[in-house]
C-alpha positions as CSV (number, residue, x, y, z in Angstrom):
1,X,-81.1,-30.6,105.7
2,X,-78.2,-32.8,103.9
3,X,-81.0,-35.5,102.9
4,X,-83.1,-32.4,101.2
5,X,-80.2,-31.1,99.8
6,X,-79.3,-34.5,98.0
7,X,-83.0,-35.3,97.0
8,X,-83.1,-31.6,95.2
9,X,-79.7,-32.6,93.6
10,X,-80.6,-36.2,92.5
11,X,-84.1,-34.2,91.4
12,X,-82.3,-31.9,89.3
13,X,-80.2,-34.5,87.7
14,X,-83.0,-36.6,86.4
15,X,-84.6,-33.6,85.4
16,X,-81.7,-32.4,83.4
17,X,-81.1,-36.1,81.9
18,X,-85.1,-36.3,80.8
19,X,-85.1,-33.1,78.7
20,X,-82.0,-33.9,77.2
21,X,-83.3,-36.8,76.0
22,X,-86.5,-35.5,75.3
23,X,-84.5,-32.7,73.2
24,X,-82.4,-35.4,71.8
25,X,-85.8,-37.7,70.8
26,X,-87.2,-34.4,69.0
27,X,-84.3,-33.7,67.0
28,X,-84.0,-37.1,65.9
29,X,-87.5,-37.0,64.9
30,X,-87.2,-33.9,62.8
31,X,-84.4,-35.2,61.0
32,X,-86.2,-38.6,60.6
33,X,-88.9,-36.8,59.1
34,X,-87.1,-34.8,56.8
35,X,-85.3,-37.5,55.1
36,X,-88.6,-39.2,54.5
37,X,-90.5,-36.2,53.3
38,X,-91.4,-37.6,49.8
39,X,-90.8,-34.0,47.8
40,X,-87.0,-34.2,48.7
41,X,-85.1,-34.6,45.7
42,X,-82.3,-36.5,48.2
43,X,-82.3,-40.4,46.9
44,X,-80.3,-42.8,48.8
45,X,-77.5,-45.3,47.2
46,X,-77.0,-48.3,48.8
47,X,-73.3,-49.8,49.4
48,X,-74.3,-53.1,46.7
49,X,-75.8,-50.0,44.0
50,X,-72.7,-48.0,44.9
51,X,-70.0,-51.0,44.0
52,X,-72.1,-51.3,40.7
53,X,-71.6,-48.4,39.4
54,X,-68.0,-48.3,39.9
55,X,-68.1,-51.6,38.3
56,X,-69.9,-50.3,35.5
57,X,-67.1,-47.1,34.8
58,X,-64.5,-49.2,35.8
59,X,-64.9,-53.0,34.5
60,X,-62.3,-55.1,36.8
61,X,-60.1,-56.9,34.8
62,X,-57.7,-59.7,35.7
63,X,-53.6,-58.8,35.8
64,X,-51.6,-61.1,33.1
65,X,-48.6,-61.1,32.3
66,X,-49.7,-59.8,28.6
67,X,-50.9,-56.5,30.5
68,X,-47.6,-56.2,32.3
69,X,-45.6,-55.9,29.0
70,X,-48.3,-53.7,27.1
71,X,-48.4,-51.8,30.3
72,X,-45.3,-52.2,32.0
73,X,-46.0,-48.6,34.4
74,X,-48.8,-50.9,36.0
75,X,-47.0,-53.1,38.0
76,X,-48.3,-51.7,41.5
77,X,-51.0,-51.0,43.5
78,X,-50.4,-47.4,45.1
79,X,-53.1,-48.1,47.8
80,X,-51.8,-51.6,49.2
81,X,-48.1,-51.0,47.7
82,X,-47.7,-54.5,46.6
83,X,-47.1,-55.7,43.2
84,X,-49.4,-57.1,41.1
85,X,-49.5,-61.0,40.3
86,X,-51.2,-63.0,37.5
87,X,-54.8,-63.6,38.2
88,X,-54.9,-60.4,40.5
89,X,-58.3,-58.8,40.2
90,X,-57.8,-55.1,39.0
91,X,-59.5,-51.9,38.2
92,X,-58.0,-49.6,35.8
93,X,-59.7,-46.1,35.7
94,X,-60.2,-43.5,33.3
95,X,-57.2,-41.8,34.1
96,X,-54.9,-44.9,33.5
97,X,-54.0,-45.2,36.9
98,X,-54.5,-49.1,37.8
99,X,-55.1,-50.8,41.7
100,X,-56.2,-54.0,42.6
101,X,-59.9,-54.4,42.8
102,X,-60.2,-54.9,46.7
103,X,-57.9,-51.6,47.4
104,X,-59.5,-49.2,44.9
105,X,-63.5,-50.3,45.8
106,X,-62.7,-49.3,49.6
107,X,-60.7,-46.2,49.2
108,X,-63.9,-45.8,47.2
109,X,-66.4,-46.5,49.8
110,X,-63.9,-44.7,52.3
111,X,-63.3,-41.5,50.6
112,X,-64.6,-39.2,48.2
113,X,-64.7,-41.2,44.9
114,X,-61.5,-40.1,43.4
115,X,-58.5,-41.6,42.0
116,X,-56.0,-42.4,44.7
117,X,-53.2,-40.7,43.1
118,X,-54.4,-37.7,40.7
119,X,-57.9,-37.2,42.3
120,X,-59.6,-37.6,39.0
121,X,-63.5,-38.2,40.2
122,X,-64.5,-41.7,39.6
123,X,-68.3,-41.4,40.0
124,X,-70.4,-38.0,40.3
125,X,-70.5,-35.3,43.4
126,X,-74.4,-36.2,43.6
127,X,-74.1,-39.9,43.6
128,X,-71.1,-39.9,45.9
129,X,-73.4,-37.7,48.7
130,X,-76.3,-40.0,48.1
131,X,-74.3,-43.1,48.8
132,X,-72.6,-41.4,52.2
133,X,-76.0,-40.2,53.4
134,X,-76.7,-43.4,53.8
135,X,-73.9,-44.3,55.8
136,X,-74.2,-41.7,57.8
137,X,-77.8,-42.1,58.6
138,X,-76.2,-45.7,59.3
139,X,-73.9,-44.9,61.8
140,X,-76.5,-43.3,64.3
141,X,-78.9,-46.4,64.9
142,X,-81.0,-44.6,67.4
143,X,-79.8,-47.2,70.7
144,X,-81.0,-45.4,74.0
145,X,-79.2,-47.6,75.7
146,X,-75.4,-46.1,74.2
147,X,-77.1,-42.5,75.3
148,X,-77.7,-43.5,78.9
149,X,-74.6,-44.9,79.2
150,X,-72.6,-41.8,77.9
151,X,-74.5,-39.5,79.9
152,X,-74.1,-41.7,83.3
153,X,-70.4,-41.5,82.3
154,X,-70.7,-37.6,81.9
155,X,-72.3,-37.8,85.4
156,X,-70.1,-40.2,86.9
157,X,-71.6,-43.0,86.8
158,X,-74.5,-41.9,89.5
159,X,-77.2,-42.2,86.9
160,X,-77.5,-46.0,86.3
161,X,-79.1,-46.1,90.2
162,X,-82.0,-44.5,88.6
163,X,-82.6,-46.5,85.6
């Protein structure tokens, strides 16, 4: 009785494990489908198209020490907290707030683009989305293997016996 117990259990757990990831499978279908249905207004940025254009608002400049005594407020990045030096690579944005070119393109990237200090918006809401619907479309690379290994984790472990 114990051995028809376990097989009905073991049964169950595969069962249970397939139409997740049979449910899991659909859904990532669907949502592969709708982001290529050619109607969608939805267009992609990549990251290389999404440093251009903040290149193209916000020209980088190089820190001198001319700039430090016509601007002598700019003397420090307020994302890295260090000074700037001569030869520096910077970005000054519309708002007059300046960063190093490095710090400002990844709190870029990283965040919504908006100034660091005043939240002024750098680049559009719709260009913005665009460029992190492709990261997150990015982050999920559709592995079965990370799946399995989560869900034998969730299950202690007892599933890799049947894989």
């Amino acid at each position: 009785m114990g051995a028809l117990s376990q097989f009905f259990s073991h049964l169950y757990t595969i069962t249970l494990i397939f139409f997740t990831l049979l449910i899991l499978e659909i859904v990532i279908l669907v949502r592969s489908i709708a982001g290529l249905n050619p109607n969608s207004s939805k267009r992609v940025i990549t990251t290389t198209q999404y440093l251009k254009l903040i290149e193209q608002k916000n020209p980088t400049t190089c820190y001198t020490q001319k700039l430090r005594r016509v601007r002598p407020e700019a003397t420090e990045c307020s994302v890295c907290l260090s000074e700037f030096e001569e030869g520096d690579k910077i970005r000054e944005l519309k708002c007059k707030h300046t960063f190093h070119q490095d710090c400002l393109d990844r709190w870029l990237q990283q965040y919504w683009a908006t100034c660091p200090l005043c939240r002024t918006k750098v680049l559009s809401d719709d260009v913005v989305a665009s460029y992190h619907r492709l990261r997150n479309q990015v982050q999920y690379d559709g592995s079965d293997e990370e799946l399995i290994f989560l869900l034998s984790s969730l299950q202690g472990n007892s599933l890799h016996r049947f894989f």
